[in-house]
C-alpha positions as a Markdown table, in Angstrom:
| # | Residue | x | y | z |
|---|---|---|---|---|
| 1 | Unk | -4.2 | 10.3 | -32.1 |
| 2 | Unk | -2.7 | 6.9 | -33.0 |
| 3 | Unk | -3.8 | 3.8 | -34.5 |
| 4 | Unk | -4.4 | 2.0 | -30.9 |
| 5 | Unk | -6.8 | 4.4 | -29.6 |
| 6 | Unk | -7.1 | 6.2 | -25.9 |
| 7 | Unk | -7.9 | 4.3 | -23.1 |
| 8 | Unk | -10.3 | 7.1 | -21.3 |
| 9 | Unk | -11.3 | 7.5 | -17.7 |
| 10 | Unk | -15.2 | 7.2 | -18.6 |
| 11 | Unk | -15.8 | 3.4 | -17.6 |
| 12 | Unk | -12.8 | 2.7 | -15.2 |
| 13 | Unk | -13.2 | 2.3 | -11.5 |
| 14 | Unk | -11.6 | 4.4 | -9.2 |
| 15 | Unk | -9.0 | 2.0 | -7.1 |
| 16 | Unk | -10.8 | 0.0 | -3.9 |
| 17 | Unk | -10.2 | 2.1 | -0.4 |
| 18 | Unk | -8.1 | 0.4 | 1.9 |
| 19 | Unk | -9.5 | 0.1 | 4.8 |
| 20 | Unk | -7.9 | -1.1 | 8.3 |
| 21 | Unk | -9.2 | -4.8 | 8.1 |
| 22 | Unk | -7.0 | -4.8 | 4.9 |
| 23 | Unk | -3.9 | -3.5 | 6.7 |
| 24 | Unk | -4.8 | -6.0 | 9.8 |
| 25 | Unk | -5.3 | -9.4 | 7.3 |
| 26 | Unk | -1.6 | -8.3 | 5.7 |
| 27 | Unk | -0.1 | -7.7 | 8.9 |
| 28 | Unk | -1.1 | -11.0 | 10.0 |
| 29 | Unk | 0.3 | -12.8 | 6.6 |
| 30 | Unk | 3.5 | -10.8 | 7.4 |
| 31 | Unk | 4.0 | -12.0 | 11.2 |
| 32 | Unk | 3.0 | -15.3 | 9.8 |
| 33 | Unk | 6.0 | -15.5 | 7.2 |
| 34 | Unk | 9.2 | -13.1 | 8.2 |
| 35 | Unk | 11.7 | -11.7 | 6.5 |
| 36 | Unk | 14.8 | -13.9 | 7.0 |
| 37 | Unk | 17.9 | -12.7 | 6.8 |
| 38 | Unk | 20.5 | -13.3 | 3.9 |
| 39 | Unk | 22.5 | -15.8 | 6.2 |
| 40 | Unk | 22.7 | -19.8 | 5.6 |
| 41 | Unk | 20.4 | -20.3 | 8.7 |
| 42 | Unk | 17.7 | -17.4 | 7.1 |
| 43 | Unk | 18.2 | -19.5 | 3.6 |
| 44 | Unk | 17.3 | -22.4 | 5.5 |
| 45 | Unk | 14.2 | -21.3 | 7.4 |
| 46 | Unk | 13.0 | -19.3 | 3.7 |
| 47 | Unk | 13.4 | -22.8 | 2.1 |
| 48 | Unk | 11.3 | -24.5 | 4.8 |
| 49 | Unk | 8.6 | -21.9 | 4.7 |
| 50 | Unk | 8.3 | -21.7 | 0.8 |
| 51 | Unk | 7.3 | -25.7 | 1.6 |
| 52 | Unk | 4.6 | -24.6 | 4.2 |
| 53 | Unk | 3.1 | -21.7 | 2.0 |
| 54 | Unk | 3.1 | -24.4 | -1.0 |
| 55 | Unk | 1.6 | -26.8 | 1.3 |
| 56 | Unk | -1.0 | -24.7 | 2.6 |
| 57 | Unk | -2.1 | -22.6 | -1.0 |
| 58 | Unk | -0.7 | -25.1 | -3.3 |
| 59 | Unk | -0.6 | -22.8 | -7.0 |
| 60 | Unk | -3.6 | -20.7 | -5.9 |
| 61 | Unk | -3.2 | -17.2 | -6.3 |
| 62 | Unk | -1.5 | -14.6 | -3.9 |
| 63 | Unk | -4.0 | -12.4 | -1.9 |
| 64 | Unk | -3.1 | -10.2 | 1.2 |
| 65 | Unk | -4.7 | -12.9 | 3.1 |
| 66 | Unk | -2.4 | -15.8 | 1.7 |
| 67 | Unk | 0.8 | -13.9 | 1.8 |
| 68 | Unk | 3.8 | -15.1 | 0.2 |
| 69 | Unk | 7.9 | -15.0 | 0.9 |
| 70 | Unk | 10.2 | -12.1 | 0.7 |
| 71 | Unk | 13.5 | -13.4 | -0.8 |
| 72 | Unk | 16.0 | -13.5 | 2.5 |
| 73 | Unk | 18.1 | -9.9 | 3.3 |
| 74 | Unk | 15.2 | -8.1 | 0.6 |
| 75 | Unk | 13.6 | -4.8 | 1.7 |
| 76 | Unk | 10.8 | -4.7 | 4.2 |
| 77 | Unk | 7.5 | -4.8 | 2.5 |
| 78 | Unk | 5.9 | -1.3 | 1.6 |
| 79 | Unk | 9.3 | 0.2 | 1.8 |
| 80 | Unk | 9.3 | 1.7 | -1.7 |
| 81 | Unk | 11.4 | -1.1 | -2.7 |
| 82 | Unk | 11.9 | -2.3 | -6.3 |
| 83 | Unk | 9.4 | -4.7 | -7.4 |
| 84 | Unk | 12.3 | -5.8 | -10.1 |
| 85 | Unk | 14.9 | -7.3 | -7.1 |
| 86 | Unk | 13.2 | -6.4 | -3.8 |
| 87 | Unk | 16.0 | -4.3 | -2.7 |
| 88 | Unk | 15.4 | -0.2 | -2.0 |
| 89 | Unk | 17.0 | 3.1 | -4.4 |
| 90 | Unk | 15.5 | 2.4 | -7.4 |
| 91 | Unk | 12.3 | 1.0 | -9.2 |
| 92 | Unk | 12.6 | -2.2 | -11.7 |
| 93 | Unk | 12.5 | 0.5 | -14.6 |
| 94 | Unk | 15.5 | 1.9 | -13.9 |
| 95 | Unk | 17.8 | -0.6 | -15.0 |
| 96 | Unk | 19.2 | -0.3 | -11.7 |
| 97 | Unk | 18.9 | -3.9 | -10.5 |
| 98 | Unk | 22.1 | -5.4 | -9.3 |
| 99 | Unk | 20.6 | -8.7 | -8.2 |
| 100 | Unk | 18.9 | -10.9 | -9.4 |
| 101 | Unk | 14.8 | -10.4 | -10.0 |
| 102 | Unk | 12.6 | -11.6 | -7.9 |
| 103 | Unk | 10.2 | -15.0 | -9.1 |
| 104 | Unk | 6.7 | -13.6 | -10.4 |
| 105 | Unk | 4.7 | -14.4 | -6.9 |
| 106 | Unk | 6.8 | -12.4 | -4.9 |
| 107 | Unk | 6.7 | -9.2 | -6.8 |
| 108 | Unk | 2.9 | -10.1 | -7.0 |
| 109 | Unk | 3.1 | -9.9 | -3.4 |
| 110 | Unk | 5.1 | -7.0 | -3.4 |
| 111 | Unk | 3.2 | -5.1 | -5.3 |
| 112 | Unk | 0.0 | -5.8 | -3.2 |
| 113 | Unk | 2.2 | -4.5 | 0.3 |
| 114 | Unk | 2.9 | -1.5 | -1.2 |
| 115 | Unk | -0.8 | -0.6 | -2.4 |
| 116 | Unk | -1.7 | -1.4 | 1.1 |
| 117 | Unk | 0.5 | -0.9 | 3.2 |
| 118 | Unk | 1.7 | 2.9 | 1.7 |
| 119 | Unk | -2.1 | 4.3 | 1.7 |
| 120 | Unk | -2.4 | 6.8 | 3.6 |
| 121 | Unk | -6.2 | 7.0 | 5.4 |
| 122 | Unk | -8.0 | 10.4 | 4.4 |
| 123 | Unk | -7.9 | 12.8 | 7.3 |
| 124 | Unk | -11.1 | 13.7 | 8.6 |
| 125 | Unk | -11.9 | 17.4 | 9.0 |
| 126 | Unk | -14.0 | 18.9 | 11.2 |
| 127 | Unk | -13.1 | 22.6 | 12.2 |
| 128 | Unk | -12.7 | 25.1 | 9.5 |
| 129 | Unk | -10.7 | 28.0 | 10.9 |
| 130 | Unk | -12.3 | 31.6 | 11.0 |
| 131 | Unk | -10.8 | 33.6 | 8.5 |
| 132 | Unk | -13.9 | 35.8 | 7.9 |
| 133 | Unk | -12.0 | 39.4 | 8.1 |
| 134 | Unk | -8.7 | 38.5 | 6.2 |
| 135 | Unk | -10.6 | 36.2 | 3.6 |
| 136 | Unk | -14.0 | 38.2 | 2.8 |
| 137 | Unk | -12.9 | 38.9 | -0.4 |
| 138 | Unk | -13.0 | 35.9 | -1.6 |
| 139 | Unk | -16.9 | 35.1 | -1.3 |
| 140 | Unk | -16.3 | 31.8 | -0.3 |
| 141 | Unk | -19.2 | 30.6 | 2.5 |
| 142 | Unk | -16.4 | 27.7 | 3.8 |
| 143 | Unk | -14.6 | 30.8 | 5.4 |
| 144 | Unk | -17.6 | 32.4 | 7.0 |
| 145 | Unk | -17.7 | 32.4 | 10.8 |
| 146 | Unk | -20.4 | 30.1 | 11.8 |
| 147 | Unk | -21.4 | 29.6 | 15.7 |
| 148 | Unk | -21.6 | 26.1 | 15.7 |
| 149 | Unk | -19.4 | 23.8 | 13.5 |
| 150 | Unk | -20.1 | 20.3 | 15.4 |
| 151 | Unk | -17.3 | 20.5 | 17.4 |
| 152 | Unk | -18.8 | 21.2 | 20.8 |
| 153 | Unk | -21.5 | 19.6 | 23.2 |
| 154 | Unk | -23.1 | 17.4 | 21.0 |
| 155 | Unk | -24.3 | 17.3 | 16.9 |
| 156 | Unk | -24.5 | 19.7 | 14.9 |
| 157 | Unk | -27.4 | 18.2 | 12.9 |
């Protein structure tokens, strides 16, 4: 025990699920502004879309929907990339960082790809396997052989 006191679980919400409207509005924000490459002419066009985004959102705050840069020649977003210089094989605690770091927004930005972008959708099940002979001595109902399991000509309920 320490002086600050525990945190809990008992009143914190369990993350939002991502769902495939949020991949879709992020994908558009992404085609919208590219990654440019680290070349004068990428520099250039960066430059001249940091004007349109500031344009456009002014200093409102960075959604999936608003998008924001990627520094030019940085790692693709949702890449595992460092959210310390935008650049893979490492994470900003790691001291690692060979660059410099990246302005507040864009690691804001970052950090929203990756949650995104990197969730994997939960697999549905829907066909248990029979296992009833090998398995029986476990108890477990899951495992019992059942005739219909929803799978064939229409519902099972």
């Amino acid at each position: 025990m320490n002086s600050g006191g525990g945190q809990g679980n008992l009143f914190r919400r369990p993350p939002p699920t991502i769902t495939n409207a949020d991949r879709d509005v992020l994908r558009q924000s992404l085609a919208f502004y590219p990654l440019q490459p680290n070349t004068p002419e990428g520099n250039r066009a960066w430059l001249a879309q940091l004007r349109d985004w500031r344009m456009k959102h002014g200093e409102g705050p960075i959604t999936p929907a608003t998008g924001f840069l990627l520094r030019p020649g940085g790692a693709a977003p949702g890449s595992g990339e460092c959210f310390g210089c935008g650049f893979v094989g490492h994470c900003r605690d790691s001291g690692l960082c060979t660059t410099d770091t990246i302005n507040p927004r864009e690691r804001t930005f970052r950090t929203i790809c990756g949650r995104i972008l990197r969730a994997a959708p939960a697999a549905p099940v829907n066909f248990i396997e029979e296992a009833e002979g090998e398995f029986s001595w476990l108890g477990d109902c899951s495992l019992a052989h059942t005739v219909d399991q929803g799978n064939g000509e229409g519902p099972s309920a």
